[in-house]
C-alpha positions as CSV (number, residue, x, y, z in Angstrom):
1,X,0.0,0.0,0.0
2,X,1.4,3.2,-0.9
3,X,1.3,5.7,2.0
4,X,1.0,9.9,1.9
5,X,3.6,11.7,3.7
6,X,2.1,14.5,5.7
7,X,3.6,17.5,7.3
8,X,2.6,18.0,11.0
9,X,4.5,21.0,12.6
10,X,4.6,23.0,15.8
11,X,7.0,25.9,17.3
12,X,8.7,26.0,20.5
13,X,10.7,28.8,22.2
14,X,11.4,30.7,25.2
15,X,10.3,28.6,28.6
16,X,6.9,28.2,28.1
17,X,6.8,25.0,27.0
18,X,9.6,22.0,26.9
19,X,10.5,19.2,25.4
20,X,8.0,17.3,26.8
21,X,4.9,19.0,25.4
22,X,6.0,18.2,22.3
23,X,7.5,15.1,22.8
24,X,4.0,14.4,23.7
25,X,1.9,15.9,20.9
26,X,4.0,14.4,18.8
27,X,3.4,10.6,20.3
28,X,-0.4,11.5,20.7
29,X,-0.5,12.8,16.5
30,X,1.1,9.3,15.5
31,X,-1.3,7.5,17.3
32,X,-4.1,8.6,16.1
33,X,-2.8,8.9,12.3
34,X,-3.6,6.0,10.5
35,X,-1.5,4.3,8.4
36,X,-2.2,5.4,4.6
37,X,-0.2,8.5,6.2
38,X,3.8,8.7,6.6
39,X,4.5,11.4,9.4
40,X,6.6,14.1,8.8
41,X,6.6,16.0,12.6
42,X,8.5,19.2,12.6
43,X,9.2,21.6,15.5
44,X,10.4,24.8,15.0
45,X,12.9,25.8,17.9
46,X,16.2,27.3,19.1
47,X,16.4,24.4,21.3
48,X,16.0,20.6,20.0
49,X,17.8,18.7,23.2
50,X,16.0,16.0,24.2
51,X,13.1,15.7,21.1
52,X,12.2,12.2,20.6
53,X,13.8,10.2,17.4
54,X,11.2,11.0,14.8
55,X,11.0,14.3,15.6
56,X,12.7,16.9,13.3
57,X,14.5,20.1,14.4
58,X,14.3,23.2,12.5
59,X,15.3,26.7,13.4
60,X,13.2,29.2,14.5
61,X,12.1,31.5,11.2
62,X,14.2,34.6,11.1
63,X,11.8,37.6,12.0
64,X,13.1,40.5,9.9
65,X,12.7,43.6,12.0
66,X,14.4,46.6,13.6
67,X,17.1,45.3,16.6
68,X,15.2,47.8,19.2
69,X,12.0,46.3,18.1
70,X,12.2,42.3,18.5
71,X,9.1,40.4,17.5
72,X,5.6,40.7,20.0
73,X,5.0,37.7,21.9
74,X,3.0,34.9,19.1
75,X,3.7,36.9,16.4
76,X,6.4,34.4,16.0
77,X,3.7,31.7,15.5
78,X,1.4,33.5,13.0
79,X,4.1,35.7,11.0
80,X,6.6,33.6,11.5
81,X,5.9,30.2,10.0
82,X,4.0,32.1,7.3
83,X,7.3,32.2,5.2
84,X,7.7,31.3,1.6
85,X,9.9,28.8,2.0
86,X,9.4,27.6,5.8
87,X,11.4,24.8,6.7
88,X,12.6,24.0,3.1
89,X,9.0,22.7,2.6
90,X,7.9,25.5,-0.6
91,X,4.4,24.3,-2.3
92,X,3.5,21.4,0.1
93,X,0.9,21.4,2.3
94,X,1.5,22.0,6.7
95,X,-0.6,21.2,9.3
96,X,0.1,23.2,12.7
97,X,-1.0,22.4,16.4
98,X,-0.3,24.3,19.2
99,X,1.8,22.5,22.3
100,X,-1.4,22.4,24.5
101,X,-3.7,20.8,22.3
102,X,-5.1,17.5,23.1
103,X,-5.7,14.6,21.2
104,X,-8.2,12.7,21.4
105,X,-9.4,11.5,18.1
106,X,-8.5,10.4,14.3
107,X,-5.8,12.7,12.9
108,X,-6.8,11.4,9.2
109,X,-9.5,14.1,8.1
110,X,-7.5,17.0,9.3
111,X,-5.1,15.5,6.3
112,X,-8.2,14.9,3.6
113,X,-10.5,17.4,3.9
114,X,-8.0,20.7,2.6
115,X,-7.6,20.5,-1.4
116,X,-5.5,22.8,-3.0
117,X,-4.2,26.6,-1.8
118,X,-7.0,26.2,0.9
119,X,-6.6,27.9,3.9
120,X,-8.0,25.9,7.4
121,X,-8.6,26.8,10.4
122,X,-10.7,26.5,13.8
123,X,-13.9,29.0,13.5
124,X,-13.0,31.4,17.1
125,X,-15.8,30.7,19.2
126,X,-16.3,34.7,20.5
127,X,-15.6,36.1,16.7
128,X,-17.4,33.6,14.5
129,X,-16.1,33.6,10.9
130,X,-14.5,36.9,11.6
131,X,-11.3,35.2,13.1
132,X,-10.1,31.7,13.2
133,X,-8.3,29.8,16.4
134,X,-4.8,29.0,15.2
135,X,-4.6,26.2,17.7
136,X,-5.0,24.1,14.8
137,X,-4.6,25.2,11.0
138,X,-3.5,24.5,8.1
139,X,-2.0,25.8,4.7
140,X,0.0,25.4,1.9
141,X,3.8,26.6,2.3
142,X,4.4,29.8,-0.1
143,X,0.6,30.9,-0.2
144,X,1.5,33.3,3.1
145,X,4.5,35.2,3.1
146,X,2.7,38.4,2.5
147,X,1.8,37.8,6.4
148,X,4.9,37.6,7.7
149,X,6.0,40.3,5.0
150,X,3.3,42.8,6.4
151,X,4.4,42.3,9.7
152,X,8.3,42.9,8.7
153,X,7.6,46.4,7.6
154,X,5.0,47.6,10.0
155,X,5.0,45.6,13.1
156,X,4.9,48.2,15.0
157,X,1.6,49.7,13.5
158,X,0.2,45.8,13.9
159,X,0.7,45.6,17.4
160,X,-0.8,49.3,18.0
161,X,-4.2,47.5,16.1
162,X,-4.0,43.7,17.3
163,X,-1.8,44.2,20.5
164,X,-1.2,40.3,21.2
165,X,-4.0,39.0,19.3
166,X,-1.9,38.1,16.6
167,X,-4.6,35.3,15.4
168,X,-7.0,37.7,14.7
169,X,-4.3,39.7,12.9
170,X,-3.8,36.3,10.6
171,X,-7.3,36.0,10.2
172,X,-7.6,39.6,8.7
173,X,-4.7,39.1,6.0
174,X,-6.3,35.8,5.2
175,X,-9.8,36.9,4.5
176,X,-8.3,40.0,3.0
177,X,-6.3,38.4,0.3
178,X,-8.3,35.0,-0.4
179,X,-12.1,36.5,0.6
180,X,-13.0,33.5,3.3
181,X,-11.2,31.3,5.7
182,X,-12.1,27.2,5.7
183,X,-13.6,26.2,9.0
184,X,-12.7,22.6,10.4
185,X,-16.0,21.4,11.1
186,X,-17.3,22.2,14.7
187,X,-17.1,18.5,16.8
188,X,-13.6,17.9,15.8
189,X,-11.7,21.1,17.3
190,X,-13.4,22.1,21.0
191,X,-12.7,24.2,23.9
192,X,-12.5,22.2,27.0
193,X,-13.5,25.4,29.0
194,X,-16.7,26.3,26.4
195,X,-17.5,22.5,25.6
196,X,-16.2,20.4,28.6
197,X,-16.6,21.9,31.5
198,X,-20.5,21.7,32.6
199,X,-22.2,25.2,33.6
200,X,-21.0,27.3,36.0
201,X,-23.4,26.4,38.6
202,X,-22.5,22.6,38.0
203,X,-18.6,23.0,38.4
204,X,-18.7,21.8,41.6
205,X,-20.5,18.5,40.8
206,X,-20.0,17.6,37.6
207,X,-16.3,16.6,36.1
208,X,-15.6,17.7,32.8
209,X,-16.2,15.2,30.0
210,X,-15.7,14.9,26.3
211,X,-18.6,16.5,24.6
212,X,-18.6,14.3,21.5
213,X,-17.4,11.1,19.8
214,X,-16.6,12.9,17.2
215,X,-14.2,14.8,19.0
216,X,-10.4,15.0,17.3
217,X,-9.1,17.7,19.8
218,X,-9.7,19.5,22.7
219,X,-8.1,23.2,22.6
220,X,-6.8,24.6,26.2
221,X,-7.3,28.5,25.5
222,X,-7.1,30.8,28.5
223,X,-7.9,29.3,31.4
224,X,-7.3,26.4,32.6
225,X,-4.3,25.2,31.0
226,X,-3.8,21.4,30.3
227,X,-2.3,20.2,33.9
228,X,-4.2,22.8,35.6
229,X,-7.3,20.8,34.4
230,X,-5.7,17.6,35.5
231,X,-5.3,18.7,38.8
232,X,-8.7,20.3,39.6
233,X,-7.6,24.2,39.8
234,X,-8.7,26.9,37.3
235,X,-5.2,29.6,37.5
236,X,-2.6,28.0,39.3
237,X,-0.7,30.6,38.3
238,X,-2.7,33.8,39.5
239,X,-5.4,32.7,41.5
240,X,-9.1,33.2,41.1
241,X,-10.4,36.2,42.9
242,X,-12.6,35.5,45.7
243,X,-16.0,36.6,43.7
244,X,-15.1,34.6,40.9
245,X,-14.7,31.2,42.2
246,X,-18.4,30.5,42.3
247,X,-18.1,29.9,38.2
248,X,-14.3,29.9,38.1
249,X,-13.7,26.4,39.2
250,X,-13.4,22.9,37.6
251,X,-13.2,19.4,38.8
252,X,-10.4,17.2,38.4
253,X,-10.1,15.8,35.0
254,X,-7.7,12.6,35.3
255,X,-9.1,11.2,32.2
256,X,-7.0,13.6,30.5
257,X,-4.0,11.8,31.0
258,X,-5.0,9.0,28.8
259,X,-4.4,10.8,26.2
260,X,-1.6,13.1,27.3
261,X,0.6,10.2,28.2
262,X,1.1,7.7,25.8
């Protein structure tokens, strides 16, 4: 049987995330890709110690701007990788995942369903079809520089408009070149704070759960982040204000763990 090569890839830099997370997503991706697909995983980073065999290191993209002007926080995820010839991979097809996103389902239609220059991304569940979530997205290498090139030349009057919601910013160049975006459909990409946590007046009770079979992945946006949900604590980082905790709170979620350790 003749297999598909597919390109997965994610970034990593600064100390936000580790090794780990993507040793992880990258163990939980070829799992849950089948095989009629050949994996091609790629992490963007300025560190690659300790990356599992079958993971591929490439440098971070080169962000051309002014030395007292270095690139806004994930600008470097959504100008960056938008580069005409990222990672030597010109004219093929990339599909990109954020370090915190669960998986939990099939990989395989997140490879089918794009054809062509098509541009795919989650539909932002405040904005609607105004912005995608680039937790998850997908496009063809060389069909974006423009992006990045926009950015290179007046970052500073992006950041004044967008500040650090650089997906929205992506969103806009997208829809202002091509016309639309392409939405993943709804059940496979979902917010575990919108669509697994039960309501607010239930948080007490109730642990979070998968909403659907047809889950693929479960986005951690915001609060809580992926261990935080684990452990049973909404902000482990800040705190919830005293007021707040009656909806800010969440059960542990153990189950996540399934999937997060392979």
């Amino acid at each position: 049987m003749t297999t598909q090569t597919v390109n997965v890839i994610c970034i990593k830099w600064g100390s936000g995330y580790t090794h780990v997370d993507v040793n992880r997503l990258f163990k939980a991706i070829k799992a849950n890709t089948s095989s009629k697909y050949s994996l091609n995983f790629i992490c963007f980073t300025e560190n690659s110690a300790e990356l599992l065999p079958g993971i591929t290191a490439k440098p971070l993209p080169k962000m051309n701007l002014p030395q007292d002007k270095p690139c806004r926080y994930a600008y470097q995820k959504e100008a960056g990788l938008c580069e005409d010839n990222l990672g030597d991979l010109h004219g093929e097809r990339v599909l990109f995942f954020d370090l915190d996103t669960l998986i939990v389902g099939s990989m395989d239609g997140f490879f089918e369903l794009p054809k062509e220059n098509e541009f795919w991304i989650i539909k932002d569940w405040d904005h609607g079809e105004r912005v995608g979530g680039a937790a998850v997205y997908s496009w063809v290498v060389g069909t974006l520089g423009y992006v990045k090139d926009y950015f290179e030349k007046h970052s500073e009057e992006v950041y004044r408009k967008y500040h650090t919601a650089s997906q929205e910013y992506l969103s806009d160049k997208v829809v202002e070149k091509h016309g639309k975006m392409h939405f993943w459909p709804a059940s496979w990409c979902v917010s575990f704070k919108r669509h697994c946590v039960p309501k607010w007046y239930l948080r007490r009770f109730v642990t979070p759960c998968i909403p659907s079979n047809e889950a693929k992945t479960i986005i951690f946006h915001g609060c809580p982040k992926l261990q935080d949900a684990i452990d049973g604590v909404w902000d482990s980082q800040r705190g919830v204000p005293l007021l707040k905790r009656i909806y800010k709170t969440v059960l542990p979620s153990p189950w996540i763990e399934k999937y997060w350790n392979l």
